[in-house]
C-alpha positions as CSV (number, residue, x, y, z in Angstrom):
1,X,84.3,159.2,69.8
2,X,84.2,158.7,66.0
3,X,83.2,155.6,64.4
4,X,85.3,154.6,60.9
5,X,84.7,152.0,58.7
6,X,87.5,150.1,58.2
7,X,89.0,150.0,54.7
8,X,90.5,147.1,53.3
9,X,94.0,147.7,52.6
10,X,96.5,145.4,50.4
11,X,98.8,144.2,53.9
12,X,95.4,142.2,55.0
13,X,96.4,139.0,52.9
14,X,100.2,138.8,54.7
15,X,98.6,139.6,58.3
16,X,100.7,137.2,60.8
17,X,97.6,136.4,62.7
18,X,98.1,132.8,62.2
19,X,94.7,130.8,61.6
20,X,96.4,127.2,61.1
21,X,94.6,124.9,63.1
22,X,91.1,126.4,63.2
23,X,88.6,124.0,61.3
24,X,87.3,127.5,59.3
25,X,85.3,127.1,56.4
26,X,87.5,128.3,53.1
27,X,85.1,131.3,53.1
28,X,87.1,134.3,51.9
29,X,84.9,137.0,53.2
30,X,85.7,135.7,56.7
31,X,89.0,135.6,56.6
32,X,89.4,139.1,55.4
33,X,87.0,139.8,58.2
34,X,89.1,138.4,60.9
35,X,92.6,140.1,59.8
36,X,91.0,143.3,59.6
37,X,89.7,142.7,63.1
38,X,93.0,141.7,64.5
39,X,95.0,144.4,62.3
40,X,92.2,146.6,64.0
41,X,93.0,145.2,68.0
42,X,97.0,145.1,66.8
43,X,97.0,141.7,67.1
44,X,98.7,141.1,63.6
45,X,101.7,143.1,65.2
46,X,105.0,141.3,66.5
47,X,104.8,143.3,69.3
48,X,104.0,141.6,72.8
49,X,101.2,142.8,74.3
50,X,100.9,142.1,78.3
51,X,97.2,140.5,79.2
52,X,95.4,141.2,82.3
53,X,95.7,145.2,82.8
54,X,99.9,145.1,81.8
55,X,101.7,147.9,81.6
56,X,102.1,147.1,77.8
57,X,99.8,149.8,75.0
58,X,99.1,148.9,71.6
59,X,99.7,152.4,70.3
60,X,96.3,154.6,69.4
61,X,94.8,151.3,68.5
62,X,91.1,151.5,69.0
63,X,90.1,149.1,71.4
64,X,86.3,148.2,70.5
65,X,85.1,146.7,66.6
66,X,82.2,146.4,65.7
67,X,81.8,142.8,63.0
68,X,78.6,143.7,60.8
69,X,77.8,140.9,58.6
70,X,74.4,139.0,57.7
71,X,72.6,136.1,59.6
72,X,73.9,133.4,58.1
73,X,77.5,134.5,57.1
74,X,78.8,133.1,59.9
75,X,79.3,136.0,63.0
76,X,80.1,133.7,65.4
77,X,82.6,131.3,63.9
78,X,84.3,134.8,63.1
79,X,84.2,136.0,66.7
80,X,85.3,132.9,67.9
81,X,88.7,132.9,65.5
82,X,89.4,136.4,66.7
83,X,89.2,135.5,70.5
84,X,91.1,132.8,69.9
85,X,94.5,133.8,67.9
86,X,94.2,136.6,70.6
87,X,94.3,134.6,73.5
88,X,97.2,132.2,72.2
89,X,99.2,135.7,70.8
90,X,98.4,137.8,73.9
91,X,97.2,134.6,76.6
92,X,94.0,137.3,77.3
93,X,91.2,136.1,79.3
94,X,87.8,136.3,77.2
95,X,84.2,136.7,77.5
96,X,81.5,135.7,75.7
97,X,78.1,137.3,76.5
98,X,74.7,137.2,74.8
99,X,71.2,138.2,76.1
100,X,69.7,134.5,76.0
101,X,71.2,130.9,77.0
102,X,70.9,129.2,73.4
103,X,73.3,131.5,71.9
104,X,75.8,131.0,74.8
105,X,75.4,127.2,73.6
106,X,75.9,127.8,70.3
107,X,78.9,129.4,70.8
108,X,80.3,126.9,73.0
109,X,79.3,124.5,70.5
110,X,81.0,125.8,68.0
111,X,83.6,126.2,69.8
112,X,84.4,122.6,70.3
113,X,83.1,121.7,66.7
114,X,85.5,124.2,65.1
115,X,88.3,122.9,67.1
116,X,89.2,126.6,68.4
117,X,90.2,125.5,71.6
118,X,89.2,129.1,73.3
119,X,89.0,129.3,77.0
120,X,85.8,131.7,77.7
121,X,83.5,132.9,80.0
122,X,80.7,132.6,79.0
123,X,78.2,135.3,80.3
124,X,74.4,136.6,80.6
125,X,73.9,140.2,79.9
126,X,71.7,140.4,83.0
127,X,74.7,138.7,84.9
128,X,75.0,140.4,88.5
129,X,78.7,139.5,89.3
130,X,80.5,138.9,85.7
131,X,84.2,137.3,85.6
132,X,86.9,140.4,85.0
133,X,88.3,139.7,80.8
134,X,90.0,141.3,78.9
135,X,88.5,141.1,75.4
136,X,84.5,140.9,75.9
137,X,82.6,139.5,72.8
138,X,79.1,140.5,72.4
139,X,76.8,138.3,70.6
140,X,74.0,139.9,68.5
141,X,75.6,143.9,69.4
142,X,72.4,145.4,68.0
143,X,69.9,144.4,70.5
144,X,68.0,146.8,72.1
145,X,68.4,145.9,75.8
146,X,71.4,148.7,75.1
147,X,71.1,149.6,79.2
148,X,71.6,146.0,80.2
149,X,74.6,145.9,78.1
150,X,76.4,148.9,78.9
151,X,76.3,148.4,82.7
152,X,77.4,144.8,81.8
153,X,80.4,146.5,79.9
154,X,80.9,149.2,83.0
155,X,81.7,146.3,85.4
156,X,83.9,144.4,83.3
157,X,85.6,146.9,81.9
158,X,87.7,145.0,79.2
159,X,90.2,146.0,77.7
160,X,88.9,144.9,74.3
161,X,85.5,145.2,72.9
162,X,84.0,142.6,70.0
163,X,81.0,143.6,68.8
164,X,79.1,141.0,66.5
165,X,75.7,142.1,64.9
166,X,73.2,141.3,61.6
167,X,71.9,144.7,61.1
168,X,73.4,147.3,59.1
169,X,70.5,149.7,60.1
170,X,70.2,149.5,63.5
171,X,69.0,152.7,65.7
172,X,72.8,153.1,67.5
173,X,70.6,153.1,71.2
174,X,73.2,150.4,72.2
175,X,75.5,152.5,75.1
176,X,78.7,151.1,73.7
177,X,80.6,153.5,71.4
178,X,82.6,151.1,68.8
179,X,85.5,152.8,67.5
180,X,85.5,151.1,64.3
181,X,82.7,149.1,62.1
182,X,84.0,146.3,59.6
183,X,81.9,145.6,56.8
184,X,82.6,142.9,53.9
185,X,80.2,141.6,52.2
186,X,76.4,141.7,51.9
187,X,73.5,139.3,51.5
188,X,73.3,140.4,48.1
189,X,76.9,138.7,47.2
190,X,76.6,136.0,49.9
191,X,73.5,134.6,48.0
192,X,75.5,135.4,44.4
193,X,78.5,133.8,45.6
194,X,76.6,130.6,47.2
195,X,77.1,131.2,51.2
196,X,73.3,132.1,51.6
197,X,70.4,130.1,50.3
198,X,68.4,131.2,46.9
199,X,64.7,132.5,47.5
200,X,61.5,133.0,45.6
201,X,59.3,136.0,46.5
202,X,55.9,135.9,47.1
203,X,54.0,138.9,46.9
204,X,50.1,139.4,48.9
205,X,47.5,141.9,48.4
206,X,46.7,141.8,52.7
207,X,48.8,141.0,55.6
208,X,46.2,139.8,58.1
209,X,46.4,136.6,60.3
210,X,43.7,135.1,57.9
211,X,45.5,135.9,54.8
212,X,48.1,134.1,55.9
213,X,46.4,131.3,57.8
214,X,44.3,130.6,54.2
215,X,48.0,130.2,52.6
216,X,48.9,128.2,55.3
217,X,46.2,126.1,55.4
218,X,45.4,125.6,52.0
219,X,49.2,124.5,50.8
220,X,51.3,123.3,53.6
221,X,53.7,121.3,51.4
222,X,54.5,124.6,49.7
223,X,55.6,126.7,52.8
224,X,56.8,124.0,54.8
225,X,58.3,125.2,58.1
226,X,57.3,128.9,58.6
227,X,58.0,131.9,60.7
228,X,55.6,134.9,60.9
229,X,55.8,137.8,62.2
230,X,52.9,140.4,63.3
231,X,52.7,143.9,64.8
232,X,50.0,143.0,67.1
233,X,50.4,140.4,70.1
234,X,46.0,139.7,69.1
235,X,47.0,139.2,65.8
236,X,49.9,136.2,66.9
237,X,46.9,135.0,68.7
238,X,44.3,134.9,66.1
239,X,46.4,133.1,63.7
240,X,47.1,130.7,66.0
241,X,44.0,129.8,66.6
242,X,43.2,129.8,62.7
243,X,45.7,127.2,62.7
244,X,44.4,125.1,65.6
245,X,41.7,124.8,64.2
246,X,43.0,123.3,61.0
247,X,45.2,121.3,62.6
248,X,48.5,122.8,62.1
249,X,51.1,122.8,64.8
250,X,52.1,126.3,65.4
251,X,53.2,128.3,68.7
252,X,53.7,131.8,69.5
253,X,56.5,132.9,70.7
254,X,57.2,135.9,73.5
255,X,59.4,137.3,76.1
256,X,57.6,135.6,78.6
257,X,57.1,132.1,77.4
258,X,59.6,129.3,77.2
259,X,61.0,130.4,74.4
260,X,64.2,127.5,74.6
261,X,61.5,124.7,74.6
262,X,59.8,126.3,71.6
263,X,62.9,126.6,69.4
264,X,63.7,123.0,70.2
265,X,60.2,121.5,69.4
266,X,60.4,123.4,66.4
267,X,63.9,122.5,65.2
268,X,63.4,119.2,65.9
269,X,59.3,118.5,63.8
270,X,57.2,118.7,67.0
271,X,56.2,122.5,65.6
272,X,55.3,123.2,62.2
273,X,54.8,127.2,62.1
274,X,56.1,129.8,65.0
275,X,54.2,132.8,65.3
276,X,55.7,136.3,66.8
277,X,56.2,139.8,67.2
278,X,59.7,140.9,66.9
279,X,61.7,138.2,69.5
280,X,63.1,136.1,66.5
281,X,64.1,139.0,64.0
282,X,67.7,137.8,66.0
283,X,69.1,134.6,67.7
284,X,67.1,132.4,65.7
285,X,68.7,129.9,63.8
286,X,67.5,126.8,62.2
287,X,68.3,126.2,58.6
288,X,65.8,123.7,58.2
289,X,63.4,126.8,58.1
290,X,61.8,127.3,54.6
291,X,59.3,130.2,54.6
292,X,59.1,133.4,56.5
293,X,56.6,135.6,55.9
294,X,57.5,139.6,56.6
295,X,54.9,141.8,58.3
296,X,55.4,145.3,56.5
297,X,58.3,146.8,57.8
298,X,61.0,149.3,56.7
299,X,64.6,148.2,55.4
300,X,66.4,147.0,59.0
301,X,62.9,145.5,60.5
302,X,63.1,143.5,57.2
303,X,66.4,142.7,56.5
304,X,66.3,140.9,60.1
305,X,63.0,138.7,59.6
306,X,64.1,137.5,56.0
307,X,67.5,136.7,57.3
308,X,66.6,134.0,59.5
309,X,65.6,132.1,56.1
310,X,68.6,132.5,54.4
311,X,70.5,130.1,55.9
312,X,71.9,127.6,53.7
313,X,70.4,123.6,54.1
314,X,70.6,120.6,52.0
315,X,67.0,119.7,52.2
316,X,65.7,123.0,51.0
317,X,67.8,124.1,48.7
318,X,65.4,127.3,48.0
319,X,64.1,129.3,50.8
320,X,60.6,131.5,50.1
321,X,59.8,135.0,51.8
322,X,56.3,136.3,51.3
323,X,55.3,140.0,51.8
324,X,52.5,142.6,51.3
325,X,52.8,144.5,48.3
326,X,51.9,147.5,50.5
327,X,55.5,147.0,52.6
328,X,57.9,149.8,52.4
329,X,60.8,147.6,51.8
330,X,60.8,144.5,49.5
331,X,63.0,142.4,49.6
332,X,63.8,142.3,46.2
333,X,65.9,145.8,46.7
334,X,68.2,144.0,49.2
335,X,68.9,140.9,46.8
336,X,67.2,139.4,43.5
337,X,64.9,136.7,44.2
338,X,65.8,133.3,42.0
339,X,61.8,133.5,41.1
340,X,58.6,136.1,41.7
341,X,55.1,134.7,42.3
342,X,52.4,137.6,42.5
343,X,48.7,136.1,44.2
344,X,46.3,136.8,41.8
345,X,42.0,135.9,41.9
346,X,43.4,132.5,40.0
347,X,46.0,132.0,42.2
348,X,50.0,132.2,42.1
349,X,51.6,133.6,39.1
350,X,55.1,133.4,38.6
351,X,56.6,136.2,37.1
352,X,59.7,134.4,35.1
353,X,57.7,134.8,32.0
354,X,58.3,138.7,31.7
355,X,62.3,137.8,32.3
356,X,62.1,135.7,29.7
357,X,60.5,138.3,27.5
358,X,62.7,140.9,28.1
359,X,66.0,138.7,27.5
360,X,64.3,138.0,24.3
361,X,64.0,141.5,23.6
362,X,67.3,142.3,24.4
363,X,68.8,139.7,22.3
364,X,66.5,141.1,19.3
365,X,67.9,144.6,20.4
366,X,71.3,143.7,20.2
367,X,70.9,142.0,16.7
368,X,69.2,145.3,15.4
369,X,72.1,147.3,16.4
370,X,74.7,144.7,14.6
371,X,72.5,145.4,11.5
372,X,74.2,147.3,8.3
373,X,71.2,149.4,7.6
374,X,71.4,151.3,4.3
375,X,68.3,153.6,3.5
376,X,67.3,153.9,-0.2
377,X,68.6,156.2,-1.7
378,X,65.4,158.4,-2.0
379,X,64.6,158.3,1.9
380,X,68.3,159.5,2.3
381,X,68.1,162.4,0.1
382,X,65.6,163.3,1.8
383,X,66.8,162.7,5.4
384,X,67.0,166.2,7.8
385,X,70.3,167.7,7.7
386,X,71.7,167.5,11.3
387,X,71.9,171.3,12.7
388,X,75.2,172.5,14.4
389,X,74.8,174.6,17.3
390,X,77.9,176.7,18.4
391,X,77.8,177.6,21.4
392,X,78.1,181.1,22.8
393,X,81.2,182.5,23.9
């Protein structure tokens, strides 16, 4: 089955999915996401649609989507519109299922902050005897337990699929074949347009647990709360004990510790730094984050560990991502960092200088080229006569 990305057409701003009522944030990427979703499922038709296996068809519309859209932006406030004007059009029965228990409780809690009202199971991937729905939303779509998930989705059997993920670039291992991708707006324009948090770049020579412990160590007010991420379970290791030794709070995080007790002392100052592999490049959120620092990594790998700093909060207005200058994707391709700082033998130098210099020079520029400019008149005698070339026939 093909995939398409879905284009945005001119009937999306007069869809009749009605959204009255839902305490939405006046964001307009979302809402263009959400009526192309529902123009997608056919909700936005007047056409009734019978729930619960009815007789009733929807024409040839496709019956999974796939929302792509960055951390931060706001997937499952999306989601949870969708699922709702579909169950008061259609009075469907929905399911919500995510690999871990914190981003079932998220969901529910936005639920009842947003004001949704949306009746939903809400289920584990691993779950043994899931509730029959009709639309099935799944949180984080990208991950890579893809087996889990597609025998999840082979018992169920919904009618709908919702797909909600943060990485444009992920491998496609997942079992479930969306019909159709939606893609708005990337972190590039999010951070322009004020949805994502600002960042400054930090550049390193080395990316070694005590590289990073020295930063860590040496100016804690800078970094503030900080996420790292390592290739190596003995390298999470080492640095914690760099950090121990220091005295700086810091945990590492893996699928078999308690991984909901970690994220709570952290969000909530018990925890200054949490230390990993991969396990929190997705259902990690805590705006109050500040730093992450990147382990070199390719485009996707990164995208998903300096997303989790992105997230927009009052208290740190700025957010910081630090990477080896030997990584083969910086960050700075994926969105313009507010300020560079390269390490250097005397420490951090910011970069903003060489801006400066150049917007100098391209003011100077652009003054030279508003310049009359008469030669005298002996240089212009003397000027080569420009040679016309006729071309062949």
């Amino acid at each position: 089955m093909s995939t398409a990305i879905l284009p945005e057409t001119p009937s999306e701003s007069s869809s009749n999915a009605d959204l009255d009522g839902f305490a939405i944030q006046p964001r307009p990427y979302q809402h263009r996401i959400i009526r192309r979703a529902l123009a997608a499922f056919g909700c936005d038709e007047t056409e009734s649609v019978p729930a619960h296996g009815g007789v009733g068809q929807v024409g040839s519309k496709p019956t999974s989507v796939l929302i792509e859209s960055p951390t931060g932006s706001g997937k499952t406030v999306m989601g949870l519109a969708i699922a709702a004007v579909m169950q008061r059009t259609l009075g469907i029965r929905v399911g919500w299922v995510a690999m871990r228990r914190n981003l079932l409780a998220q969901a529910q809690a936005e639920n009842v902050r947003r004001e949704f009202g949306l009746d939903m199971h809400l289920i584990s991937m691993f779950d043994k005897d899931p509730p029959d729905v009709d639309l099935l939303v799944i949180d984080e779509a990208q991950h890579d337990a893809a087996t889990s998930m597609a025998n999840l989705h082979g018992q169920i059997q919904p009618r709908w699929t919702l797909g909600l993920s943060a990485t444009p670039y992920r491998t496609d291992r997942i079992k479930l074949c969306f019909e159709n991708v939606i893609r708005d707006a990337g972190i590039a324009h999010l951070i322009a347009d004020g949805f994502l948090s600002a960042y400054h770049h930090y550049t390193i020579e080395e990316y070694s647990p005590q590289t990073l412990a020295d930063l860590l160590i040496d100016e804690p007010e800078r970094w503030g709360k900080s996420l790292v991420f390592f290739h190596k379970q003995t390298q999470c290791d080492e640095m914690k004990v760099r950090l121990d030794q220091a005295g700086i709070r810091s945990d590492v995080v893996t699928a078999k510790t308690n991984r909901d007790r970690q994220l709570a002392d952290f969000s909530e100052g018990r925890t200054d730094v949490l230390i990993n592999m991969a396990i929190l490049t997705e259902g990690f959120d805590c705006p109050a984050l500040k730093t992450v620092f990147c382990r070199p990594s390719g485009q996707g790998t990164t995208i998903q560990m300096a997303g989790r700093v992105l997230r927009k909060c009052e208290n740190e207005p700025i957010k910081q991502v630090v990477q080896c200058r030997h990584t083969r994707h910086p960050m700075m391709r994926t969105a313009i960092p507010a300020e560079q700082y390269l390490w250097t033998e005397y420490g951090w130098r910011s970069i903003a200088g060489n801006r400066q210099l150049d917007a100098m020079a391209m003011a100077a520029r652009k003054r030279v080229a508003k310049a009359n400019v008469s030669l005298p008149k002996l240089i212009a005698a003397h000027r080569p006569r420009r040679r016309m070339h006729r071309l062949g026939r």
